[in-house]
BAVOPA-210122 format. One record per residue (C-alpha): chain; x, y, z. Coordinates in steps of 0.001 Angstrom, whole numbers, m for minus. Layout:
+-------+---------+---------+---------+
| kette |      px |      py |      pz |
+-------+---------+---------+---------+
|     A |       X |       Y |       Z |
...
+-------+---------+---------+---------+
// end
This chain:
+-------+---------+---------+---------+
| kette |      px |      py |      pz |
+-------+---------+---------+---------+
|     A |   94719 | m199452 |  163496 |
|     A |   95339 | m199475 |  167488 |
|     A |   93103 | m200975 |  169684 |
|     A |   92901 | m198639 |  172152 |
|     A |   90006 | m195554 |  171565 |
|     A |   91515 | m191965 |  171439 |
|     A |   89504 | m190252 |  173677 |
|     A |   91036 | m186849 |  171172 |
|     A |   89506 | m185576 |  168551 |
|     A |   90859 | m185767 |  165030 |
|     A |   94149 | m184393 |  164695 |
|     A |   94599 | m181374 |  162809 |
|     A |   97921 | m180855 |  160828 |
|     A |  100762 | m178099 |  162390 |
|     A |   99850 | m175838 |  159629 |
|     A |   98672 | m172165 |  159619 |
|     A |   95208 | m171852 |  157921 |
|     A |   94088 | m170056 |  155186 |
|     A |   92799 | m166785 |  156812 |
|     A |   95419 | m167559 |  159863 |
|     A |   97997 | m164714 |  158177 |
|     A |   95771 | m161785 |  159027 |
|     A |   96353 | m160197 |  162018 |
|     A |   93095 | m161271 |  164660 |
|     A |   91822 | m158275 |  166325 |
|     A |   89327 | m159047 |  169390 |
|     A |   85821 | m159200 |  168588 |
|     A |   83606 | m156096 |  169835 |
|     A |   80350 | m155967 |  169730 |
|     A |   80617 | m151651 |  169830 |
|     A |   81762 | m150405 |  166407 |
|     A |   84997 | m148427 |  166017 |
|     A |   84041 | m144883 |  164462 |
|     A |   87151 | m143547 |  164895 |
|     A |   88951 | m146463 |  162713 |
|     A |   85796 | m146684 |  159963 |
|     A |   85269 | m144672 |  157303 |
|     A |   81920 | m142638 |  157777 |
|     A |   81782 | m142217 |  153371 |
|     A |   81518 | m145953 |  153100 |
|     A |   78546 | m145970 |  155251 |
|     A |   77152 | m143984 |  152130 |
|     A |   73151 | m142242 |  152994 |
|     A |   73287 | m144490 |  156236 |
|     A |   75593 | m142062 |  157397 |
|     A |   73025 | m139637 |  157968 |
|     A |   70809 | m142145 |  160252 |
|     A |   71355 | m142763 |  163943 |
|     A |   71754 | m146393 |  164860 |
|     A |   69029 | m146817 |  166460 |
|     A |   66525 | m145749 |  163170 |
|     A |   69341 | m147834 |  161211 |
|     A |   68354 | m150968 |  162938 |
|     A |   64569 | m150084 |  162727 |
|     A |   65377 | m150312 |  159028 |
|     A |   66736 | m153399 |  159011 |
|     A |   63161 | m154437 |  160621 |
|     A |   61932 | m153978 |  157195 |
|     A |   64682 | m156289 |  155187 |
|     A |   64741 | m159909 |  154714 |
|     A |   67478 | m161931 |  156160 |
|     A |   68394 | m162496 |  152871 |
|     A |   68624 | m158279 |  151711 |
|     A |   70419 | m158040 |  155165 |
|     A |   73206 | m160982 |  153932 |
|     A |   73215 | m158733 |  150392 |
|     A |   73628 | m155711 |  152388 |
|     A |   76521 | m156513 |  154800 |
|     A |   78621 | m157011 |  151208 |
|     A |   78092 | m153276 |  150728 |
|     A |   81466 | m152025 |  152856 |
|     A |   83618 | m153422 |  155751 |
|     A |   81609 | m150452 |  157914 |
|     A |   78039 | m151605 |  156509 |
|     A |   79207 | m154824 |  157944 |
|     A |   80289 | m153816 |  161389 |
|     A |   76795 | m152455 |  161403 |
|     A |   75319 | m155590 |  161146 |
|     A |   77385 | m157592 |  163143 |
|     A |   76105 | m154979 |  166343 |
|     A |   72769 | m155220 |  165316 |
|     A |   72901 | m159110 |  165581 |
|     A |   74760 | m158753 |  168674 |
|     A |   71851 | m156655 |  170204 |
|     A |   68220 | m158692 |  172095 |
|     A |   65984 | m157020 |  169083 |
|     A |   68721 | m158315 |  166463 |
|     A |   68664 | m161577 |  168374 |
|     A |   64877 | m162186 |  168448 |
|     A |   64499 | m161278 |  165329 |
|     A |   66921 | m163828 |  163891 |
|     A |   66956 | m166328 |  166277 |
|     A |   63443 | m168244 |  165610 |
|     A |   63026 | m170958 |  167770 |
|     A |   59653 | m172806 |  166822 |
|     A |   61249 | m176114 |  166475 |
|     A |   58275 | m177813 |  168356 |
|     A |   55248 | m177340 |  166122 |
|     A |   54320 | m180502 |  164745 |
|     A |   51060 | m178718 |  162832 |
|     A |   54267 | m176439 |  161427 |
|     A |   57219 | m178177 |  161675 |
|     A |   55745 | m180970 |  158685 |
|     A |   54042 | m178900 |  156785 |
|     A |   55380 | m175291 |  154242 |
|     A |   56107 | m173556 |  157517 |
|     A |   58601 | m176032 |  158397 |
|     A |   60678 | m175570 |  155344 |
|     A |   60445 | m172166 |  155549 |
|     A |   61853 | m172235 |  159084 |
|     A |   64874 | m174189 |  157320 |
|     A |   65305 | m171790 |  154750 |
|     A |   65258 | m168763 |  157078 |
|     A |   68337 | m170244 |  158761 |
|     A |   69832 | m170679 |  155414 |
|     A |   69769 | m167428 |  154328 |
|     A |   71197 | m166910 |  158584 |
|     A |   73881 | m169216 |  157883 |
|     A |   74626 | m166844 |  154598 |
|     A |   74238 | m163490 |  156700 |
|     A |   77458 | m164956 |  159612 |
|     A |   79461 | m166083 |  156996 |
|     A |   79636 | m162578 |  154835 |
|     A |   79707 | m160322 |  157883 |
|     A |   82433 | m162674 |  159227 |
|     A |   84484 | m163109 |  156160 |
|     A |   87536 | m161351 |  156972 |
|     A |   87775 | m162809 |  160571 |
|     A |   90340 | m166184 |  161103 |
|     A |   88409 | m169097 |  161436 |
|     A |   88606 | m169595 |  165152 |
|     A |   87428 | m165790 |  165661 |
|     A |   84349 | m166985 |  163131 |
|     A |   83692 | m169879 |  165036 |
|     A |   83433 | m167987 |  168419 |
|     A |   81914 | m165270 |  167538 |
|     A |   79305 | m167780 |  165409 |
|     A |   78913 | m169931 |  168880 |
|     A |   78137 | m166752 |  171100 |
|     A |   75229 | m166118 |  168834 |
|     A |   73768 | m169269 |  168354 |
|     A |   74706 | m170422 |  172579 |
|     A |   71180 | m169529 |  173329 |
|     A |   69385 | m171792 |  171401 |
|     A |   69077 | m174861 |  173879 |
|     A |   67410 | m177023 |  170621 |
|     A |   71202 | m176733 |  168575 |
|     A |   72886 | m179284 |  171500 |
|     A |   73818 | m182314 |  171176 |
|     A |   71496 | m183415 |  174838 |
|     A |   69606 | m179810 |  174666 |
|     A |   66061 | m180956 |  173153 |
|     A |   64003 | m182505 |  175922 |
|     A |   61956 | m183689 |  172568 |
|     A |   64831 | m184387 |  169770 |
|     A |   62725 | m186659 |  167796 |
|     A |   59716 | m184150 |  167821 |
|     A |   62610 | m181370 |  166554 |
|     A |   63590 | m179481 |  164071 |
|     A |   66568 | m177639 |  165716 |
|     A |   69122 | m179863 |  165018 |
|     A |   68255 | m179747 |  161281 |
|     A |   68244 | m175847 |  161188 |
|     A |   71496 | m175883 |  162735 |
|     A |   72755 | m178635 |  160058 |
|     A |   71635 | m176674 |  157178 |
|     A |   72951 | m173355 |  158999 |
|     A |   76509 | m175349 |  158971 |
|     A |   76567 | m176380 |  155639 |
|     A |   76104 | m172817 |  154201 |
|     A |   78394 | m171326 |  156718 |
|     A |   81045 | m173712 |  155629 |
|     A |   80526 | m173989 |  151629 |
|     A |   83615 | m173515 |  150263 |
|     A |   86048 | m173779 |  153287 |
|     A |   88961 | m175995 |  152519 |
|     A |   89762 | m179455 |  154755 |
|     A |   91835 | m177391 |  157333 |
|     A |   89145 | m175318 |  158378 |
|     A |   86336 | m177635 |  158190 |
|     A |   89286 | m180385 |  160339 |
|     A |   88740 | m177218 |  163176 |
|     A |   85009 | m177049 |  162453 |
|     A |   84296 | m180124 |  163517 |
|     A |   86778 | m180264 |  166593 |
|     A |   85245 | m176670 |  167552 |
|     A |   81636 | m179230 |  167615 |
|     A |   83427 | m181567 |  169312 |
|     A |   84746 | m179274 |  172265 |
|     A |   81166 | m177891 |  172430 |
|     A |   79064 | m180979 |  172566 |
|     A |   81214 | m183231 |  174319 |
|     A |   80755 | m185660 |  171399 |
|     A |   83628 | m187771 |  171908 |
|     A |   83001 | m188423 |  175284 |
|     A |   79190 | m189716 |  175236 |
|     A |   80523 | m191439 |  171489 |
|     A |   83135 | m193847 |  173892 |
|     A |   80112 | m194090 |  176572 |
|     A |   77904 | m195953 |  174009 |
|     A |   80509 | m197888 |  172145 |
|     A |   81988 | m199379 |  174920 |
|     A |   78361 | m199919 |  176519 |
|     A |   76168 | m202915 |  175954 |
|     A |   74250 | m202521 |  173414 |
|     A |   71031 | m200736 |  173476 |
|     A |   71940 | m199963 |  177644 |
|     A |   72115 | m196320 |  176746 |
|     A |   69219 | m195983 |  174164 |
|     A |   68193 | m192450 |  174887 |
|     A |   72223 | m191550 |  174020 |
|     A |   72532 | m193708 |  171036 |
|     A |   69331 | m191794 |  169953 |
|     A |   70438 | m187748 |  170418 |
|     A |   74430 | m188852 |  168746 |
|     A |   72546 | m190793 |  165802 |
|     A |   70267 | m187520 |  165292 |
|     A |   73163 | m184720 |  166182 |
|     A |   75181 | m186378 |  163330 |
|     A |   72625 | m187093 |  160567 |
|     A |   70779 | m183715 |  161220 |
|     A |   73943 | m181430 |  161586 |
|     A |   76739 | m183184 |  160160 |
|     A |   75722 | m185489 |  157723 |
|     A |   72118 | m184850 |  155928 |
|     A |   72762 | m181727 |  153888 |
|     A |   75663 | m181767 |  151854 |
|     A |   75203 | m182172 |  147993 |
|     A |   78111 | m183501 |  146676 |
|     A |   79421 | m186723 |  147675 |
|     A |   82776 | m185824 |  148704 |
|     A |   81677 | m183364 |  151441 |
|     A |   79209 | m185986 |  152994 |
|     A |   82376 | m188732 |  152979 |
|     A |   84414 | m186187 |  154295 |
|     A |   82321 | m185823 |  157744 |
|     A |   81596 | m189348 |  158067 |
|     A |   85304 | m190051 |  157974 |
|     A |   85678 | m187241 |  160904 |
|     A |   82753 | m188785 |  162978 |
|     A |   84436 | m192522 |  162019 |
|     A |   88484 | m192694 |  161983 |
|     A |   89396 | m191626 |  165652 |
|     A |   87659 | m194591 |  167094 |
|     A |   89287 | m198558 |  166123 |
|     A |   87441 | m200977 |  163830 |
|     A |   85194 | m202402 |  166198 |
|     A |   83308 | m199208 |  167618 |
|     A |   83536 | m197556 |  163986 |
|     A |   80983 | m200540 |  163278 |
|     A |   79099 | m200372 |  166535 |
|     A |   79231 | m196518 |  165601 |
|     A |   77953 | m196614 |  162089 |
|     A |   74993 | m199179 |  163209 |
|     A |   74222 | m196273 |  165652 |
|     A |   74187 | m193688 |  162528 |
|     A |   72793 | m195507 |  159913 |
|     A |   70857 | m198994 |  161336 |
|     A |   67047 | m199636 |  161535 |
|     A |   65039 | m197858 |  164577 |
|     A |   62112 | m198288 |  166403 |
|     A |   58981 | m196533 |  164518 |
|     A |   57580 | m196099 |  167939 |
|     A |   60661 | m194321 |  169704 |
|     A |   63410 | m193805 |  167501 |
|     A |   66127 | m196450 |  169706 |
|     A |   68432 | m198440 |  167780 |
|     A |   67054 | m201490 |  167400 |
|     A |   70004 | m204023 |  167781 |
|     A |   68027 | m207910 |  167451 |
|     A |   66803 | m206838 |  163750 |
|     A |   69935 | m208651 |  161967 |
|     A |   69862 | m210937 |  164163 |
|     A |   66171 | m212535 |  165136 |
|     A |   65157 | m213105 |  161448 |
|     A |   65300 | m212049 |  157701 |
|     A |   64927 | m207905 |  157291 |
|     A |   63957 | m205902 |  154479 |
|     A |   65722 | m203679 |  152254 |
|     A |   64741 | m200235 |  154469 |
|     A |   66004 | m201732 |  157528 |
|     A |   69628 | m201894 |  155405 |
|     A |   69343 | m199352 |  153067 |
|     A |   70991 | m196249 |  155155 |
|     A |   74296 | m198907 |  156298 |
|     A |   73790 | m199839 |  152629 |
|     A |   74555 | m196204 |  151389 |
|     A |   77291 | m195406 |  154267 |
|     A |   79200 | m198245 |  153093 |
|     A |   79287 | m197020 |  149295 |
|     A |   80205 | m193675 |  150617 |
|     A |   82978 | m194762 |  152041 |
|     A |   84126 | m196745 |  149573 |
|     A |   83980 | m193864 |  146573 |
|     A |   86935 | m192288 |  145565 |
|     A |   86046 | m189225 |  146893 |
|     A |   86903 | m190591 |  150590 |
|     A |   90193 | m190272 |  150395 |
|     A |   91122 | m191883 |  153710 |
|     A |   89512 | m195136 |  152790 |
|     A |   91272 | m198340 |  151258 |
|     A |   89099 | m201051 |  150050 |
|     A |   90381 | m202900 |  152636 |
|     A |   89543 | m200896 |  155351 |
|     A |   85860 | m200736 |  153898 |
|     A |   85669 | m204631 |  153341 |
|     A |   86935 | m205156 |  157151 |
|     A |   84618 | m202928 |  158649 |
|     A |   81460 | m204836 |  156480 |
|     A |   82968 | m207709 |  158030 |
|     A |   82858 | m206406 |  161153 |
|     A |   79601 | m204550 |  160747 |
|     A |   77954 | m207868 |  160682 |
|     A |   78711 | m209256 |  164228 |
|     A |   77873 | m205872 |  165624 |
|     A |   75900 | m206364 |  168067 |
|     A |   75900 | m210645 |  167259 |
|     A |   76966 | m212311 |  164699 |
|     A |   74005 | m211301 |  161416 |
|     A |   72049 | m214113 |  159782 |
|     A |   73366 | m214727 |  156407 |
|     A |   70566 | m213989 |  154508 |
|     A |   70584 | m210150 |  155842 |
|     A |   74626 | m210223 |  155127 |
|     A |   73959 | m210919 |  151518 |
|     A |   70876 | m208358 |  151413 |
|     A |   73782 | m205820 |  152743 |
|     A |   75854 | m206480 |  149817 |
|     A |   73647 | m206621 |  146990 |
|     A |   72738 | m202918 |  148512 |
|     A |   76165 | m201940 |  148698 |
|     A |   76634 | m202175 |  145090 |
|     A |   78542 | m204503 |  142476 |
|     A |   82206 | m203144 |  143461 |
|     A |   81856 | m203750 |  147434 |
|     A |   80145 | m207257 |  146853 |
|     A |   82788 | m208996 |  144415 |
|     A |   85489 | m207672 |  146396 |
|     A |   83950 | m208731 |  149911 |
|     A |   83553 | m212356 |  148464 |
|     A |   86891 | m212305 |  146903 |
|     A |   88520 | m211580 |  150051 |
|     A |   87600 | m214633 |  151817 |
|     A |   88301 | m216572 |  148500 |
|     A |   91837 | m215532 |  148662 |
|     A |   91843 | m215916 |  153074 |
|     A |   90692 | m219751 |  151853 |
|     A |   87080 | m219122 |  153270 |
|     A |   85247 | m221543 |  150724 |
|     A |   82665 | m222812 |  152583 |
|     A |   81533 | m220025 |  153905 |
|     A |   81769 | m218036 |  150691 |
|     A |   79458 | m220877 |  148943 |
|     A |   77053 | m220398 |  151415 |
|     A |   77039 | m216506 |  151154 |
|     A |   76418 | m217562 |  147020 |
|     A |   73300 | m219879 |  147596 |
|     A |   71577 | m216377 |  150174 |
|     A |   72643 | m214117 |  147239 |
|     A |   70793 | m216105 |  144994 |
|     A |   67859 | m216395 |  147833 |
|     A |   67871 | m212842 |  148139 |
|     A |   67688 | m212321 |  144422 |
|     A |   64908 | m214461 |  144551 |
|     A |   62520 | m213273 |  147599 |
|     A |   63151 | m209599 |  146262 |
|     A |   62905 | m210222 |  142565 |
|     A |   66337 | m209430 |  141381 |
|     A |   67766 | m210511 |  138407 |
|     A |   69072 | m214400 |  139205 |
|     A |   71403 | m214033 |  136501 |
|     A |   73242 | m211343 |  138544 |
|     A |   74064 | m213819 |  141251 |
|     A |   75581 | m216428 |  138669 |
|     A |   77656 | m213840 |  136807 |
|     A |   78872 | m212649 |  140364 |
|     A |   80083 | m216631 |  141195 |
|     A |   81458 | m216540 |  137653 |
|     A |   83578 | m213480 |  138520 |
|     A |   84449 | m214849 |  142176 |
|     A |   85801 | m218222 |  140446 |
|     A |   88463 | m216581 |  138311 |
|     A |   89856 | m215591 |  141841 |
|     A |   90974 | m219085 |  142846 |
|     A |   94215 | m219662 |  142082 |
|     A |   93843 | m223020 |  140468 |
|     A |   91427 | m225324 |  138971 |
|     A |   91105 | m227836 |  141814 |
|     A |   90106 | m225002 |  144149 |
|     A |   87710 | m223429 |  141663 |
|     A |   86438 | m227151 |  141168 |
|     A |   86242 | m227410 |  145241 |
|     A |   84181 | m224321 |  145620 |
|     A |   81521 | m225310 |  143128 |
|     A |   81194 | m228463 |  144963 |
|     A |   80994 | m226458 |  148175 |
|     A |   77933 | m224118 |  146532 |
|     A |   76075 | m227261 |  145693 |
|     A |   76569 | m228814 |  148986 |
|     A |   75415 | m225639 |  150412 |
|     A |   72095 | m225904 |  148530 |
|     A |   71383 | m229030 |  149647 |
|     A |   72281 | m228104 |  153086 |
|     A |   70320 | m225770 |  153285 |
|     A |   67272 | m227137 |  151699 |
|     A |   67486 | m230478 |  153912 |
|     A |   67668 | m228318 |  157264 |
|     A |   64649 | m226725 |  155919 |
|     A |   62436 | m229739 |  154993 |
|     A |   63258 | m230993 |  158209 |
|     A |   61775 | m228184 |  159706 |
|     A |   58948 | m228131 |  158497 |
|     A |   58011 | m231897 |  158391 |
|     A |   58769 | m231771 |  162246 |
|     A |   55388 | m229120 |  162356 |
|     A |   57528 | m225893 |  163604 |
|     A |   55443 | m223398 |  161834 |
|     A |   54451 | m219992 |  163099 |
|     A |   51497 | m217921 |  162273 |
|     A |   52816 | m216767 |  158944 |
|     A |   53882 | m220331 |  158049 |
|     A |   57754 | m219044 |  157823 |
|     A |   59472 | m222333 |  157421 |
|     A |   57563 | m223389 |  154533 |
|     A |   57601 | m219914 |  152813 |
|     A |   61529 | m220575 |  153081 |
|     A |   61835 | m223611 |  151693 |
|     A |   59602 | m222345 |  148844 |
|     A |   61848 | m219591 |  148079 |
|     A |   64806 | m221398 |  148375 |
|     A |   63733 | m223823 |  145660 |
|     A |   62959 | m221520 |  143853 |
|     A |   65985 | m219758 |  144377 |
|     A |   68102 | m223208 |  143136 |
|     A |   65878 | m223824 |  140274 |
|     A |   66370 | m220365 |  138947 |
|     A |   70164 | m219988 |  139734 |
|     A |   70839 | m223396 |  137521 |
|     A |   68482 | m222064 |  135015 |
|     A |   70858 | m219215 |  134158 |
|     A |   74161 | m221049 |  134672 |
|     A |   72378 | m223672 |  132013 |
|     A |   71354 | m220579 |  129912 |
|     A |   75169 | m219227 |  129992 |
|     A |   76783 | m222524 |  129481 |
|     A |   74382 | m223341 |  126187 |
|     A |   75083 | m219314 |  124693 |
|     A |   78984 | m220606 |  125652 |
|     A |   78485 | m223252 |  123479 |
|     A |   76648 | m221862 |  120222 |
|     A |   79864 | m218941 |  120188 |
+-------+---------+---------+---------+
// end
């Protein structure tokens, strides 16, 4: 991967897309009489336009969606009556600001109105190419200052950005990777995403909070939060991730997926760093990282998954260990032996013995199984090549333990303590941890033994 940052958006492949073949006729918001058929209007034919639109007054979005399926002329219909102020009103809510509505029934409902929306464009736009869809979608919706990226003057108070994420997803069920590839460029064009992306990855950290905060929501809330299946959400992480190097796709993914304020919503960069964290402070990188790492993101090696944990954890300094190994017993079974065998096989020992005695530390402040940890070293040892560095890494996890344990001691004979009495709470664990983690490798050798 280059080290520069393409300031492009993902490439799309020369190829013609799958509605590209029919002829594109400019979009009108006037219907053609002359061209349509008057029989396939059926009874409407007998109503002016102006008492057919009071009719549609009368439907829900959702009979107006089942009615544009009717005929290509039915359709037309609707597409002026959405084009008109009454049509836009009517379809366009915009109470996105209600917090007595917005977290209670009426905010769903709000959500599912622009569901059944999303359902209503993509019928009476079927038979348009994409890009005429996606323009003639965009003039619509252009009005609605709360579906920008910077539009909001209240984004975390908001439920725009969602509406136009669920919107999205139903608009673009069932489109293949081509189209969705110019989907997401289309949102790139309009929002200038790129742009303010390379302003905060190439920023200090936390120097542009009030960015960092409207990209993290614009690509959970409308690219990211509403997909079902697995593949779709891995899919537009990989567009939001791969244009940018290694480095900023980790500064970028802490941006997504790290721990925020409760207070403000900002990133909150010194959590990895300043002390121990908890498992909801980790859990959204936590669940990125197994996306990625599925099968269904086809993109992704192992490799490139592995580097950018590695990398993850010096973003924005280097992570204390303890909240590394919380990060991989998260990630999953798969993404933690293969992370430690890595720097087995790059002759990283020592620090792989020490990542073994905060697994079994974790495993032990949050009540995991301790025999977990053990088979997990088990599995790492069959990596080494040969006994004497097998033999050398054992040494290196006991050495680690007593480290660790004698750094510890010392801090709190020389009367460092804090209000919650950390460093003794530490040690605690970590005896605990060492007593427990020989407990089960003395449990596995003896059931060794009796077979």
């Amino acid at each position: 991967m280059t080290s520069t940052v393409s300031t492009s958006f993902t490439l799309i492949p020369n190829q013609k897309y799958r509605r590209s073949s029919r002829r594109s006729k400019p979009f009108c918001n006037t219907v053609n009489t002359d061209s349509e058929s008057l029989s396939t209007l059926g009874n409407f034919k007998a109503l002016p336009l102006e008492i057919f639109q009071m009719v549609l007054k009368y439907l829900s979005v959702k009979d107006i969606s089942m009615l544009s399926m009717v005929s290509k002329a039915i359709s037309n219909r609707l597409i002026n009556y959405i084009s008109t102020s009454s049509g836009n009103r009517r379809l366009l809510l915009q109470d996105f600001h209600n917090l007595e509505i917005s977290g209670k029934k009426e905010g769903s409902c709000v959500l599912e109105h622009y569901r059944s929306l999303g359902l209503l464009l993509k019928r009476c736009t079927l038979l348009l190419p994409t890009k005429d869809r996606l323009k003639y979608i965009h003039k619509i919706l252009s009005e609605v200052s709360c579906f920008k990226l910077s539009g909001c003057p209240s984004p975390l108070h908001c439920l725009g950005l969602q509406c136009y994420g669920v919107f999205l997803q139903i608009l673009t069920a069932g489109w293949d990777e081509l189209e969705c590839h110019r989907v997401f460029n289309f949102l790139c064009e309009l929002s200038n995403l790129p742009r303010k992306v390379q302003t905060v990855v190439s920023s200090k950290p936390g120097s542009a909070r009030k960015l960092e905060l409207r990209i993290r929501l614009f690509c959970r809330s409308v690219l990211l939060n509403h997909w079902i299946h697995r593949s779709d959400s891995a899919f537009w992480l990989t567009r939001i991730l791969k244009p940018w190097p290694m480095v900023n796709q980790a500064r970028l993914l802490y941006i997504i997926f790290g721990p925020v304020s409760s207070l403000n919503g900002h990133v909150v960069w010194q959590k990895m760093i300043e002390g121990p964290t908890d498992e909801t402070s980790l859990k959204g990188l936590a669940d990125a990282i197994k996306l990625l790492y599925d099968t269904e993101a086809k993109e992704w090696t192992a490799d490139d998954v592995i580097s950018l944990v590695d990398e993850l954890s010096v973003v924005p300094r280097e992570w204390l260990m303890e909240n590394n190994a919380r990060l991989l017993i998260l990630s999953g079974n798969n993404i933690c032996f293969t992370f430690m065998a890595s720097k087995a096989v790059n002759g990283r020992a020592v620090e792989l013995a020490r990542l073994v005695v905060f697994l079994a530390l974790v495993c032990e402040k949050d009540l995991y199984c301790m025999d977990w940890a053990v088979k997990m070293m088990q599995k790492v040892c069959k990596v080494f090549s040969t006994p004497g560095e097998r033999n050398n890494f054992l040494q290196s996890v006991e050495n680690a333990f007593a480290h660790m344990i004698m750094d510890m001691l010392q801090s709190v004979m020389s009367g460092d303590r804090d209000e919650e009495d950390s460093s003794f709470l530490n040690l605690f664990h970590l005896v605990n941890a060492q007593a427990n983690f020989h407990k089960e490798i003395l449990y596995l050798t003896m059931r060794s033994t009796s077979t």
